[in-house]
C-alpha positions in Angstrom: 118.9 -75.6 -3.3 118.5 -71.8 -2.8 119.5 -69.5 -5.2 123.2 -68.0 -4.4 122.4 -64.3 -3.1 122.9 -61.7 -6.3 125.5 -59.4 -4.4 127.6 -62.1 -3.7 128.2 -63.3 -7.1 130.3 -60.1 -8.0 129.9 -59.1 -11.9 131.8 -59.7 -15.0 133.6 -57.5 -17.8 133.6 -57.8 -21.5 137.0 -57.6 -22.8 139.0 -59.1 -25.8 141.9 -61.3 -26.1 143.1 -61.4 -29.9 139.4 -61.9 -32.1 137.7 -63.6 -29.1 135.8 -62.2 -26.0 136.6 -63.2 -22.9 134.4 -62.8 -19.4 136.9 -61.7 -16.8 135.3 -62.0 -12.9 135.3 -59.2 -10.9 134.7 -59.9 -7.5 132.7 -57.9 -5.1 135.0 -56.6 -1.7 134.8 -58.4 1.5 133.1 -59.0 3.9 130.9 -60.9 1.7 127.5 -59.3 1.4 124.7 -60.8 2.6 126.3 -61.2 6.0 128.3 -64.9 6.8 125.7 -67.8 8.3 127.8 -69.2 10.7 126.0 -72.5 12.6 126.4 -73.5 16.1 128.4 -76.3 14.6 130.3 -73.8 12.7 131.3 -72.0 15.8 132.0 -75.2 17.8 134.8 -76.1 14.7 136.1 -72.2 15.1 136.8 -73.3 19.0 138.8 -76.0 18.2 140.7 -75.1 15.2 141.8 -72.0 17.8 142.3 -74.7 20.5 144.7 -76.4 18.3 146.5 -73.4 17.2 146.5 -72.3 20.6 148.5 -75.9 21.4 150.7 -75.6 17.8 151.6 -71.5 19.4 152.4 -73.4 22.6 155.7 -74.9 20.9 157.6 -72.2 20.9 157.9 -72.4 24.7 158.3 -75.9 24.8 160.9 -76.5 22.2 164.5 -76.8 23.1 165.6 -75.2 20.1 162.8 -73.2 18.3 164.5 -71.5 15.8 165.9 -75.3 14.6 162.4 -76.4 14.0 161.1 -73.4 12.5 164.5 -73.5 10.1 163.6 -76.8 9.3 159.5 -76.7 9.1 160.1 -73.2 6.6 162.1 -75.2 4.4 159.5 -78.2 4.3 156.7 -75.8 3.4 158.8 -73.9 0.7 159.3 -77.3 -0.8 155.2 -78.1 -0.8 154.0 -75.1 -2.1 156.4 -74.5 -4.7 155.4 -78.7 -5.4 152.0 -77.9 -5.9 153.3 -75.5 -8.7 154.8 -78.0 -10.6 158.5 -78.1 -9.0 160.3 -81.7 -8.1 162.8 -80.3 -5.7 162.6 -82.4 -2.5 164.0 -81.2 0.9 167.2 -82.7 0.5 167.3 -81.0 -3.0 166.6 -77.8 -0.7 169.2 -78.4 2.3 171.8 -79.3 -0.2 171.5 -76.7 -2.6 171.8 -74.4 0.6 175.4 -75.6 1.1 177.7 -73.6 -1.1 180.2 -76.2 -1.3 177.8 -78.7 -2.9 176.1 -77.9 -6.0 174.7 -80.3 -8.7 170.7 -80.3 -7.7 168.4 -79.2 -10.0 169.0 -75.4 -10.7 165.5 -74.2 -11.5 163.7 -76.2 -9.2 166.1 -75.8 -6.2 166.2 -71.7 -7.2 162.1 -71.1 -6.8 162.6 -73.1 -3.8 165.3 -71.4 -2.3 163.6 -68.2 -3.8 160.5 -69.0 -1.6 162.3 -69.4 1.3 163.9 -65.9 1.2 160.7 -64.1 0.3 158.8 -66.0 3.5 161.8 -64.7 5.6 161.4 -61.1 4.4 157.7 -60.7 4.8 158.1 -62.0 8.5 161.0 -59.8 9.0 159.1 -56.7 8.2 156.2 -57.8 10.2 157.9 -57.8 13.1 159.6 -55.0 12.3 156.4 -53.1 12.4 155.5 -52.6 8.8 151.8 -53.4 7.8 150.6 -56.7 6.2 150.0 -54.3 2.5 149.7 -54.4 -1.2 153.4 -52.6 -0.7 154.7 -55.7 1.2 153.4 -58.3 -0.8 154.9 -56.7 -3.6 158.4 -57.1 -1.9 157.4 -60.3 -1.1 156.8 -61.1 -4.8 159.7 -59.4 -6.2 161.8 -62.0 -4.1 159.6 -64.8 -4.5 160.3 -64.5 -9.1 163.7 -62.8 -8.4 166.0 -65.8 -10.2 164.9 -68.7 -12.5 161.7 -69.7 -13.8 159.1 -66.5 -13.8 162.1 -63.9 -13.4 160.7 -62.5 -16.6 157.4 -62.5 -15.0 157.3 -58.6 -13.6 158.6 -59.7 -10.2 157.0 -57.4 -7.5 154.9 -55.9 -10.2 151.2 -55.8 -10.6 150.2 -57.3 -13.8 149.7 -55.3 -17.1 148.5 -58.2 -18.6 145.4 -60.7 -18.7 146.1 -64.3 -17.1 144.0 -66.9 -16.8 143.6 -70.3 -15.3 143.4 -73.5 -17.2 143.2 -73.7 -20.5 145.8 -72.8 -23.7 143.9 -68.8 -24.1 141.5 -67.0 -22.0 138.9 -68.1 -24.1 139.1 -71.5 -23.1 140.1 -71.0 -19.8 138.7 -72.5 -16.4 138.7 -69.0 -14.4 139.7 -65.6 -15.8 140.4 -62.9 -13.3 139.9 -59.7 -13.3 141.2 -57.3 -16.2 144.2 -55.7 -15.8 142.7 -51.8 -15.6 140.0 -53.4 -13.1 142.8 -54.7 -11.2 143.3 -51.3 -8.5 139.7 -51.2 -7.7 139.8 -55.1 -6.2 143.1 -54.8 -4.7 142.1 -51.1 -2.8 139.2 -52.6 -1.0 141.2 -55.8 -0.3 144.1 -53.9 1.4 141.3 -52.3 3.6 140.3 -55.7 4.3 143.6 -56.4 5.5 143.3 -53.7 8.1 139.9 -54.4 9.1 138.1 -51.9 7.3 135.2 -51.9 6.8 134.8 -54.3 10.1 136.9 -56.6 12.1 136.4 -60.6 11.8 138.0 -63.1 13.6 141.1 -63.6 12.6 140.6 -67.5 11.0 137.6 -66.4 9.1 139.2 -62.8 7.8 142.5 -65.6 6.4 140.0 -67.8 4.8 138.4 -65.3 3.2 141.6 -63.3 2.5 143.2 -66.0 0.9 140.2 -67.0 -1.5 139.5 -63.8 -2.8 143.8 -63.1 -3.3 143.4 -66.3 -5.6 140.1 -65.0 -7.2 142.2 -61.5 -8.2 145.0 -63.1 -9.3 147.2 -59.9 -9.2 149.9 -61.1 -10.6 151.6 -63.0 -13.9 153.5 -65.7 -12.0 153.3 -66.6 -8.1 150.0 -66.1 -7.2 149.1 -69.6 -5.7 152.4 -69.3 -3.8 152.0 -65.7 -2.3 148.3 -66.9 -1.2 149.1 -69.4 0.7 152.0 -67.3 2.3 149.6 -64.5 3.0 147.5 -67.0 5.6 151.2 -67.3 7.4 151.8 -63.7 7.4 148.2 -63.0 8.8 148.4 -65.3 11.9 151.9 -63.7 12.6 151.0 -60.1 11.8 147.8 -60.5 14.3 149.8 -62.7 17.0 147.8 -65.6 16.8 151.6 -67.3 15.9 154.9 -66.5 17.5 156.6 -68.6 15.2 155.5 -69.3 11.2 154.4 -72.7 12.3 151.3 -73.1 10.2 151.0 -74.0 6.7 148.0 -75.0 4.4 150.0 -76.0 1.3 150.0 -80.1 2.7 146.4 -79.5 3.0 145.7 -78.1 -0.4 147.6 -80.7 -2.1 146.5 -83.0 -0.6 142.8 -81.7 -1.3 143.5 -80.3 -4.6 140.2 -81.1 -6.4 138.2 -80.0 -3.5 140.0 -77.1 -2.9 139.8 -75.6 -6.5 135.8 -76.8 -6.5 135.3 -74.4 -3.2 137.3 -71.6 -5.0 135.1 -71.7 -7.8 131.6 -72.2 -6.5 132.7 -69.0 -4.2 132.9 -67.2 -7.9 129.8 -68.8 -9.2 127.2 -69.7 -6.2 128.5 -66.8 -4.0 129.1 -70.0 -1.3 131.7 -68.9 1.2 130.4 -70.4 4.1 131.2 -73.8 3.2 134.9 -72.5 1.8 135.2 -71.3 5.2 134.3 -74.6 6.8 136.9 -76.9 4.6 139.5 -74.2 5.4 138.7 -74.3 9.0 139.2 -78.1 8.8 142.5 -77.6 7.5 143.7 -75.4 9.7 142.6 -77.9 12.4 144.4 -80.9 10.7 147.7 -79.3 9.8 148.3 -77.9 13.2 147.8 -80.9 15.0 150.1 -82.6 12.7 152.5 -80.0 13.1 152.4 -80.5 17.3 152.7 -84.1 16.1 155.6 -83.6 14.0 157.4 -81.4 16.6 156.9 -83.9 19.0 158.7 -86.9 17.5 161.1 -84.8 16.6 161.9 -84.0 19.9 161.4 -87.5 21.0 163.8 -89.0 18.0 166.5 -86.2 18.8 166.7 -87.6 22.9 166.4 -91.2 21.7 169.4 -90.9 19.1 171.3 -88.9 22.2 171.3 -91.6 24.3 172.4 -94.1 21.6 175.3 -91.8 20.6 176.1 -91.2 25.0 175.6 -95.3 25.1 177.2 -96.9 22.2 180.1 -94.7 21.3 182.1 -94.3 24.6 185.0 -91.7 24.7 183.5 -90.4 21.6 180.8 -89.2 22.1 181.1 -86.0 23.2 182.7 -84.5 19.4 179.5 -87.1 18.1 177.0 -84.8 20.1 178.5 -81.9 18.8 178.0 -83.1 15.4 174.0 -84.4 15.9 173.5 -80.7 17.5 174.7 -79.4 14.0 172.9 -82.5 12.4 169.4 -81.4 14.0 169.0 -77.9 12.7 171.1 -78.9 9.3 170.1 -82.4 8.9 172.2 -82.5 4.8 176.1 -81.1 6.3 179.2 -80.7 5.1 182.6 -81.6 6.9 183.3 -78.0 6.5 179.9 -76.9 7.9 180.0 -78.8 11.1 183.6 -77.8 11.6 182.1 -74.3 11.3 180.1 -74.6 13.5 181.2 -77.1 16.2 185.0 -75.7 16.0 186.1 -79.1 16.1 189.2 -79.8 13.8 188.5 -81.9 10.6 189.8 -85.2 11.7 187.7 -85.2 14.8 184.3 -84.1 12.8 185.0 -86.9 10.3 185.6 -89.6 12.6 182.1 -88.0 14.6 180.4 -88.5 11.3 181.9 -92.3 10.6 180.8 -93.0 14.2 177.2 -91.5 13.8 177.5 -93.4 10.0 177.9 -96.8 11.9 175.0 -96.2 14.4 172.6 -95.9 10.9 171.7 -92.3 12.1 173.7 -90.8 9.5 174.3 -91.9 5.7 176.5 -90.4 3.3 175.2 -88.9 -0.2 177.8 -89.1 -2.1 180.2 -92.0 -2.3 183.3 -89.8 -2.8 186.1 -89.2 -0.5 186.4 -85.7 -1.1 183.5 -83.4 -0.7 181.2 -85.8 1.5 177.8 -85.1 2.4 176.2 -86.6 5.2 172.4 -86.8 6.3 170.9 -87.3 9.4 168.7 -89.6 7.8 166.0 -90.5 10.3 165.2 -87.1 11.0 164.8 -86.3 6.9 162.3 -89.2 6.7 160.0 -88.1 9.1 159.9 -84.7 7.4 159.5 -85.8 4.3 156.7 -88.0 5.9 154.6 -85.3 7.5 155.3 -83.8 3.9 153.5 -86.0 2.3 156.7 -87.7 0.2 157.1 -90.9 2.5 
Protein backbone atom coordinates (compact mmCIF):
# COMPACT_ATOMS: atom_id res chain seq x y z
CA UNK A 1 0.00 0.00 0.00
CA UNK A 2 1.52 3.47 -0.69
CA UNK A 3 2.16 5.77 1.86
CA UNK A 4 -0.83 8.39 2.35
CA UNK A 5 0.62 11.74 0.75
CA UNK A 6 2.19 14.11 3.75
CA UNK A 7 -0.05 17.23 2.82
CA UNK A 8 -3.01 15.51 3.00
CA UNK A 9 -2.80 14.25 6.42
CA UNK A 10 -3.27 17.82 7.92
CA UNK A 11 -1.30 18.32 11.35
CA UNK A 12 -2.09 18.05 14.93
CA UNK A 13 -2.01 20.53 18.18
CA UNK A 14 -0.85 19.87 21.60
CA UNK A 15 -3.36 21.06 24.06
CA UNK A 16 -4.52 20.06 27.58
CA UNK A 17 -7.81 18.84 28.94
CA UNK A 18 -7.54 18.87 32.91
CA UNK A 19 -3.76 17.00 33.67
CA UNK A 20 -3.80 15.08 30.35
CA UNK A 21 -2.71 16.02 26.74
CA UNK A 22 -4.82 15.63 24.12
CA UNK A 23 -3.94 15.64 20.14
CA UNK A 24 -6.62 17.72 18.45
CA UNK A 25 -6.60 17.21 14.30
CA UNK A 26 -6.38 20.03 12.32
CA UNK A 27 -7.23 19.47 8.92
CA UNK A 28 -5.61 20.89 5.91
CA UNK A 29 -8.31 23.19 3.53
CA UNK A 30 -9.87 21.72 0.55
CA UNK A 31 -9.40 20.88 -2.36
CA UNK A 32 -7.33 18.10 -1.01
CA UNK A 33 -3.71 18.48 -1.88
CA UNK A 34 -2.14 16.33 -4.00
CA UNK A 35 -4.81 16.78 -6.59
CA UNK A 36 -8.13 13.94 -6.46
CA UNK A 37 -7.30 10.55 -8.71
CA UNK A 38 -10.43 10.10 -10.20
CA UNK A 39 -10.53 6.55 -12.53
CA UNK A 40 -12.40 6.06 -15.64
CA UNK A 41 -14.61 3.97 -13.44
CA UNK A 42 -14.80 6.70 -11.09
CA UNK A 43 -16.14 9.07 -13.73
CA UNK A 44 -18.48 6.42 -15.19
CA UNK A 45 -20.20 6.25 -11.29
CA UNK A 46 -20.21 10.30 -11.32
CA UNK A 47 -22.47 9.89 -14.70
CA UNK A 48 -24.84 7.94 -13.25
CA UNK A 49 -25.25 9.16 -9.79
CA UNK A 50 -26.05 12.66 -11.92
CA UNK A 51 -28.29 10.44 -14.25
CA UNK A 52 -30.23 9.44 -11.29
CA UNK A 53 -30.41 12.75 -9.66
CA UNK A 54 -31.27 14.10 -12.94
CA UNK A 55 -34.47 11.44 -12.86
CA UNK A 56 -35.12 12.15 -8.70
CA UNK A 57 -35.07 16.36 -10.07
CA UNK A 58 -37.50 15.19 -12.71
CA UNK A 59 -40.28 14.66 -9.96
CA UNK A 60 -41.08 17.77 -9.37
CA UNK A 61 -42.67 18.04 -12.79
CA UNK A 62 -44.26 14.86 -12.61
CA UNK A 63 -45.88 14.96 -9.31
CA UNK A 64 -49.43 15.88 -8.86
CA UNK A 65 -48.87 17.47 -5.70
CA UNK A 66 -45.09 18.33 -5.13
CA UNK A 67 -45.24 20.30 -2.20
CA UNK A 68 -47.32 17.00 -0.48
CA UNK A 69 -44.36 14.80 -1.05
CA UNK A 70 -41.76 17.09 -0.20
CA UNK A 71 -43.96 17.91 3.17
CA UNK A 72 -44.01 14.43 3.76
CA UNK A 73 -40.23 13.18 2.51
CA UNK A 74 -38.78 16.44 4.99
CA UNK A 75 -40.44 15.02 7.77
CA UNK A 76 -39.16 11.29 7.08
CA UNK A 77 -35.64 12.58 6.87
CA UNK A 78 -35.90 14.78 10.02
CA UNK A 79 -36.98 11.66 11.76
CA UNK A 80 -33.64 9.59 10.36
CA UNK A 81 -31.07 11.93 11.05
CA UNK A 82 -32.14 12.99 14.29
CA UNK A 83 -32.48 8.64 14.77
CA UNK A 84 -28.97 8.30 14.05
CA UNK A 85 -28.42 10.74 17.03
CA UNK A 86 -29.95 8.72 19.39
CA UNK A 87 -33.74 9.95 19.20
CA UNK A 88 -36.88 7.22 19.07
CA UNK A 89 -39.40 9.56 17.69
CA UNK A 90 -40.98 7.79 14.62
CA UNK A 91 -42.98 9.62 11.93
CA UNK A 92 -46.18 9.21 13.41
CA UNK A 93 -44.55 10.60 16.69
CA UNK A 94 -43.64 13.54 14.22
CA UNK A 95 -47.07 14.11 12.29
CA UNK A 96 -48.86 13.92 15.58
CA UNK A 97 -46.92 15.99 17.69
CA UNK A 98 -47.49 18.55 14.65
CA UNK A 99 -51.20 18.63 15.47
CA UNK A 100 -51.84 21.13 18.33
CA UNK A 101 -54.81 19.46 19.47
CA UNK A 102 -52.99 16.16 20.15
CA UNK A 103 -50.20 16.08 22.50
CA UNK A 104 -48.86 13.12 24.55
CA UNK A 105 -45.69 11.88 22.23
CA UNK A 106 -42.50 12.00 23.54
CA UNK A 107 -41.53 15.77 24.30
CA UNK A 108 -37.78 15.67 23.84
CA UNK A 109 -37.66 13.41 21.17
CA UNK A 110 -40.63 14.83 19.17
CA UNK A 111 -38.96 18.61 19.99
CA UNK A 112 -35.29 17.85 18.17
CA UNK A 113 -37.43 16.38 15.53
CA UNK A 114 -39.75 19.06 15.09
CA UNK A 115 -36.65 21.39 15.74
CA UNK A 116 -34.94 19.80 12.63
CA UNK A 117 -37.69 20.25 10.54
CA UNK A 118 -37.86 24.03 11.14
CA UNK A 119 -34.16 24.59 10.75
CA UNK A 120 -34.18 22.50 7.17
CA UNK A 121 -37.13 24.92 6.22
CA UNK A 122 -35.13 28.08 7.11
CA UNK A 123 -31.92 27.24 5.44
CA UNK A 124 -33.96 26.46 2.14
CA UNK A 125 -35.94 29.54 2.58
CA UNK A 126 -32.93 31.83 2.59
CA UNK A 127 -31.43 29.94 -0.25
CA UNK A 128 -33.86 30.83 -2.39
CA UNK A 129 -34.16 33.86 -1.14
CA UNK A 130 -30.80 34.72 -2.44
CA UNK A 131 -28.61 34.59 0.70
CA UNK A 132 -25.28 32.46 0.32
CA UNK A 133 -24.73 28.87 1.52
CA UNK A 134 -22.18 30.60 4.67
CA UNK A 135 -20.74 30.11 8.03
CA UNK A 136 -23.54 32.97 8.84
CA UNK A 137 -26.32 30.65 7.62
CA UNK A 138 -25.44 27.69 9.15
CA UNK A 139 -25.29 29.37 12.17
CA UNK A 140 -29.03 30.26 11.78
CA UNK A 141 -29.49 27.04 10.83
CA UNK A 142 -27.98 25.79 14.12
CA UNK A 143 -29.51 28.15 16.43
CA UNK A 144 -32.94 26.58 15.27
CA UNK A 145 -31.84 23.18 14.88
CA UNK A 146 -30.77 23.31 19.52
CA UNK A 147 -33.44 26.13 19.96
CA UNK A 148 -35.81 23.86 22.50
CA UNK A 149 -35.08 20.57 24.35
CA UNK A 150 -32.19 18.44 24.49
CA UNK A 151 -28.79 20.62 23.49
CA UNK A 152 -30.68 24.06 24.06
CA UNK A 153 -27.94 24.64 26.59
CA UNK A 154 -25.60 23.79 23.93
CA UNK A 155 -24.62 27.53 22.41
CA UNK A 156 -27.32 27.21 19.73
CA UNK A 157 -26.01 29.08 16.64
CA UNK A 158 -22.73 29.59 18.32
CA UNK A 159 -19.35 28.39 17.39
CA UNK A 160 -17.92 26.42 20.13
CA UNK A 161 -15.71 27.87 23.02
CA UNK A 162 -15.08 24.64 24.10
CA UNK A 163 -13.17 21.26 23.23
CA UNK A 164 -15.51 18.22 21.99
CA UNK A 165 -14.63 15.06 21.09
CA UNK A 166 -15.95 11.85 19.64
CA UNK A 167 -16.18 8.65 21.45
CA UNK A 168 -14.92 8.09 24.54
CA UNK A 169 -15.83 9.53 28.41
CA UNK A 170 -12.75 12.65 27.96
CA UNK A 171 -10.66 13.76 25.10
CA UNK A 172 -8.12 11.72 26.21
CA UNK A 173 -9.73 8.61 25.45
CA UNK A 174 -11.61 9.70 22.68
CA UNK A 175 -12.03 8.12 19.07
CA UNK A 176 -11.49 11.60 17.12
CA UNK A 177 -10.69 15.03 18.66
CA UNK A 178 -11.30 18.02 16.47
CA UNK A 179 -9.80 20.87 16.20
CA UNK A 180 -9.18 23.26 19.33
CA UNK A 181 -11.36 25.82 19.85
CA UNK A 182 -8.86 29.04 19.04
CA UNK A 183 -7.83 26.86 15.84
CA UNK A 184 -11.37 26.69 15.04
CA UNK A 185 -11.58 30.28 12.61
CA UNK A 186 -8.65 29.33 10.62
CA UNK A 187 -10.59 25.74 9.40
CA UNK A 188 -13.85 27.28 9.02
CA UNK A 189 -12.38 30.56 6.85
CA UNK A 190 -11.01 28.42 4.16
CA UNK A 191 -14.00 26.12 4.32
CA UNK A 192 -16.51 28.92 3.70
CA UNK A 193 -14.20 29.73 0.62
CA UNK A 194 -14.72 26.28 -0.31
CA UNK A 195 -18.26 26.79 -0.28
CA UNK A 196 -17.97 29.49 -2.89
CA UNK A 197 -15.57 27.80 -5.00
CA UNK A 198 -12.59 29.46 -4.03
CA UNK A 199 -9.80 28.47 -4.60
CA UNK A 200 -11.43 26.34 -7.71
CA UNK A 201 -14.67 25.04 -8.72
CA UNK A 202 -15.47 21.11 -8.57
CA UNK A 203 -18.28 19.40 -9.61
CA UNK A 204 -20.83 19.86 -7.53
CA UNK A 205 -21.17 15.90 -6.06
CA UNK A 206 -17.52 15.71 -5.39
CA UNK A 207 -17.28 19.54 -3.72
CA UNK A 208 -20.65 17.84 -1.19
CA UNK A 209 -18.66 14.85 -0.52
CA UNK A 210 -15.92 16.57 0.39
CA UNK A 211 -17.78 19.41 2.10
CA UNK A 212 -19.58 17.21 4.16
CA UNK A 213 -16.44 15.10 5.43
CA UNK A 214 -14.37 17.78 6.28
CA UNK A 215 -17.72 19.84 8.25
CA UNK A 216 -17.63 16.47 10.34
CA UNK A 217 -13.82 16.46 10.76
CA UNK A 218 -14.12 20.33 12.26
CA UNK A 219 -16.82 19.64 14.33
CA UNK A 220 -17.63 23.42 14.82
CA UNK A 221 -20.04 23.00 17.14
CA UNK A 222 -21.06 21.47 20.88
CA UNK A 223 -24.18 19.75 19.83
CA UNK A 224 -25.59 19.17 16.17
CA UNK A 225 -22.89 18.66 14.13
CA UNK A 226 -23.80 15.17 12.61
CA UNK A 227 -27.19 16.66 11.93
CA UNK A 228 -26.15 20.08 10.30
CA UNK A 229 -23.69 17.89 7.97
CA UNK A 230 -25.88 15.91 6.61
CA UNK A 231 -28.24 19.01 6.00
CA UNK A 232 -25.46 20.89 4.47
CA UNK A 233 -25.26 18.09 1.37
CA UNK A 234 -29.23 19.20 0.89
CA UNK A 235 -28.62 22.78 1.04
CA UNK A 236 -25.65 22.43 -1.53
CA UNK A 237 -27.68 20.53 -4.28
CA UNK A 238 -30.42 23.23 -3.82
CA UNK A 239 -28.14 26.25 -3.54
CA UNK A 240 -26.32 25.04 -6.95
CA UNK A 241 -29.74 23.88 -8.65
CA UNK A 242 -28.88 20.53 -9.15
CA UNK A 243 -32.46 20.06 -6.95
CA UNK A 244 -35.64 22.05 -7.25
CA UNK A 245 -37.07 20.43 -4.47
CA UNK A 246 -34.96 18.96 -1.05
CA UNK A 247 -35.57 15.58 -2.38
CA UNK A 248 -32.25 13.96 -1.48
CA UNK A 249 -31.11 12.71 1.71
CA UNK A 250 -28.03 10.66 2.86
CA UNK A 251 -29.05 10.04 6.51
CA UNK A 252 -30.88 6.27 5.37
CA UNK A 253 -27.59 5.74 3.75
CA UNK A 254 -25.39 6.50 6.63
CA UNK A 255 -27.35 4.59 8.98
CA UNK A 256 -27.68 2.12 7.28
CA UNK A 257 -23.71 2.13 6.58
CA UNK A 258 -22.76 3.39 9.95
CA UNK A 259 -19.56 1.41 10.49
CA UNK A 260 -18.39 2.06 7.01
CA UNK A 261 -19.16 5.40 7.04
CA UNK A 262 -17.28 6.45 10.29
CA UNK A 263 -14.23 4.01 8.91
CA UNK A 264 -14.07 6.45 5.64
CA UNK A 265 -14.26 9.51 7.87
CA UNK A 266 -11.40 8.48 9.72
CA UNK A 267 -9.00 7.03 7.33
CA UNK A 268 -9.65 10.58 5.47
CA UNK A 269 -7.98 11.95 8.91
CA UNK A 270 -5.33 9.39 9.16
CA UNK A 271 -4.39 7.93 5.49
CA UNK A 272 -5.28 11.32 3.70
CA UNK A 273 -7.74 8.68 1.52
CA UNK A 274 -10.54 10.85 0.08
CA UNK A 275 -10.88 9.21 -3.11
CA UNK A 276 -12.39 6.19 -1.82
CA UNK A 277 -14.76 8.50 0.65
CA UNK A 278 -15.74 10.03 -2.46
CA UNK A 279 -16.61 6.76 -4.08
CA UNK A 280 -18.88 5.29 -1.06
CA UNK A 281 -20.58 8.70 -1.04
CA UNK A 282 -21.16 8.66 -4.69
CA UNK A 283 -22.78 5.21 -4.15
CA UNK A 284 -25.07 6.64 -1.88
CA UNK A 285 -26.17 9.30 -3.58
CA UNK A 286 -26.91 6.81 -6.39
CA UNK A 287 -28.92 4.48 -4.08
CA UNK A 288 -30.99 6.96 -2.16
CA UNK A 289 -32.17 8.73 -5.15
CA UNK A 290 -33.40 5.98 -6.94
CA UNK A 291 -35.20 4.83 -3.96
CA UNK A 292 -36.60 8.12 -3.54
CA UNK A 293 -38.10 7.97 -7.44
CA UNK A 294 -39.15 4.62 -6.18
CA UNK A 295 -40.84 5.83 -3.20
CA UNK A 296 -42.53 8.69 -5.08
CA UNK A 297 -43.71 6.40 -7.39
CA UNK A 298 -45.78 4.05 -5.34
CA UNK A 299 -46.88 6.66 -3.67
CA UNK A 300 -48.50 8.06 -6.56
CA UNK A 301 -49.54 4.61 -7.66
CA UNK A 302 -51.12 3.77 -3.93
CA UNK A 303 -52.87 7.33 -3.89
CA UNK A 304 -54.89 6.46 -7.63
CA UNK A 305 -55.44 2.81 -6.49
CA UNK A 306 -57.14 3.83 -2.98
CA UNK A 307 -59.16 6.68 -5.23
CA UNK A 308 -60.72 4.27 -7.14
CA UNK A 309 -61.61 2.08 -4.15
CA UNK A 310 -63.11 5.03 -2.32
CA UNK A 311 -65.07 6.30 -6.17
CA UNK A 312 -66.01 2.21 -6.30
CA UNK A 313 -66.99 1.04 -2.97
CA UNK A 314 -68.50 3.91 -1.21
CA UNK A 315 -71.23 5.22 -3.61
CA UNK A 316 -72.94 8.69 -2.84
CA UNK A 317 -70.19 9.14 -0.44
CA UNK A 318 -67.56 9.41 -1.91
CA UNK A 319 -67.12 12.63 -2.91
CA UNK A 320 -66.77 14.18 1.10
CA UNK A 321 -64.40 10.61 1.40
CA UNK A 322 -62.09 12.13 -1.51
CA UNK A 323 -61.99 15.23 0.18
CA UNK A 324 -60.80 13.64 3.25
CA UNK A 325 -57.89 11.24 1.41
CA UNK A 326 -56.78 14.72 -0.39
CA UNK A 327 -56.18 15.98 3.27
CA UNK A 328 -55.08 12.29 4.26
CA UNK A 329 -52.18 12.33 1.51
CA UNK A 330 -50.26 15.44 2.48
CA UNK A 331 -51.26 14.83 6.41
CA UNK A 332 -51.49 11.19 6.54
CA UNK A 333 -51.93 11.38 11.08
CA UNK A 334 -55.40 14.17 11.03
CA UNK A 335 -57.58 15.40 13.21
CA UNK A 336 -61.49 15.78 12.75
CA UNK A 337 -60.74 19.44 13.26
CA UNK A 338 -57.92 19.50 10.71
CA UNK A 339 -59.67 17.95 7.85
CA UNK A 340 -62.70 20.09 8.53
CA UNK A 341 -60.10 22.96 8.21
CA UNK A 342 -59.21 22.24 5.51
CA UNK A 343 -61.92 20.46 3.42
CA UNK A 344 -64.70 22.94 4.82
CA UNK A 345 -66.86 20.18 5.28
CA UNK A 346 -69.07 20.27 8.53
CA UNK A 347 -68.04 17.75 11.37
CA UNK A 348 -70.64 15.23 10.83
CA UNK A 349 -69.85 14.77 7.21
CA UNK A 350 -65.88 14.58 7.85
CA UNK A 351 -66.48 11.95 10.57
CA UNK A 352 -68.76 9.73 8.66
CA UNK A 353 -65.83 10.28 5.56
CA UNK A 354 -63.38 9.02 8.08
CA UNK A 355 -65.73 5.86 9.38
CA UNK A 356 -66.19 5.17 5.62
CA UNK A 357 -62.38 5.32 4.67
CA UNK A 358 -62.04 3.30 8.51
CA UNK A 359 -64.16 0.44 6.88
CA UNK A 360 -62.25 0.31 3.55
CA UNK A 361 -58.84 -0.56 5.98
CA UNK A 362 -57.22 2.69 4.38
CA UNK A 363 -57.60 4.48 7.55
CA UNK A 364 -57.27 3.33 11.29
CA UNK A 365 -57.90 5.25 14.30
CA UNK A 366 -55.00 5.91 17.08
CA UNK A 367 -56.76 6.44 19.77
CA UNK A 368 -59.80 4.45 20.84
CA UNK A 369 -61.57 7.46 22.32
CA UNK A 370 -64.68 9.13 21.18
CA UNK A 371 -63.47 12.50 21.69
CA UNK A 372 -60.31 13.77 20.20
CA UNK A 373 -59.86 10.91 17.48
CA UNK A 374 -56.93 10.57 15.42
CA UNK A 375 -56.99 8.87 12.33
CA UNK A 376 -54.09 7.59 9.97
CA UNK A 377 -53.99 6.89 6.51
CA UNK A 378 -52.26 3.84 7.30
CA UNK A 379 -50.99 2.38 4.09
CA UNK A 380 -49.42 5.42 3.11
CA UNK A 381 -47.39 5.67 6.68
CA UNK A 382 -46.14 2.09 6.17
CA UNK A 383 -44.53 2.58 3.04
CA UNK A 384 -42.71 5.64 4.49
CA UNK A 385 -41.66 4.14 7.34
CA UNK A 386 -40.49 1.30 4.93
CA UNK A 387 -38.28 3.28 2.60
CA UNK A 388 -37.16 4.64 6.20
CA UNK A 389 -35.81 1.82 7.15
CA UNK A 390 -38.46 1.07 10.26
CA UNK A 391 -40.66 -1.53 8.31
Amino acid sequence: MAAPEPARLGRYSITHFGREQVRAFIPPSLPPEPPLILTDADQDLLGKVNRALGRLDSLATLLPDTALFVYMYVRKEAVLSSQIEGTQSSISDLLIHELDEAPGVPIDDVTEVSNYVRAMNHGLERIRGGFPLSLRLLREIHGLLLQSGRGQEQQPGEFRRSQNWIGGTRPGNATYVPPPPEELMACLDPFERFLHDDPVRLPLLIKAALAHAQFETIHPFLDGNGRLGRLLITLLMCAEDALSEPLLYLSLYFKQHRETYYAHLQRIRTHGDWESWIRFFLEGVRTIATEAVATAQAAMAMFDRDRHRIRDDIGRAAGSALQVHDVLMGHPITSVAQAVRRTQLSAPTVGKALDNLTALGLVRELTGKQRNRLFAYSPFLALLSDSAGQG
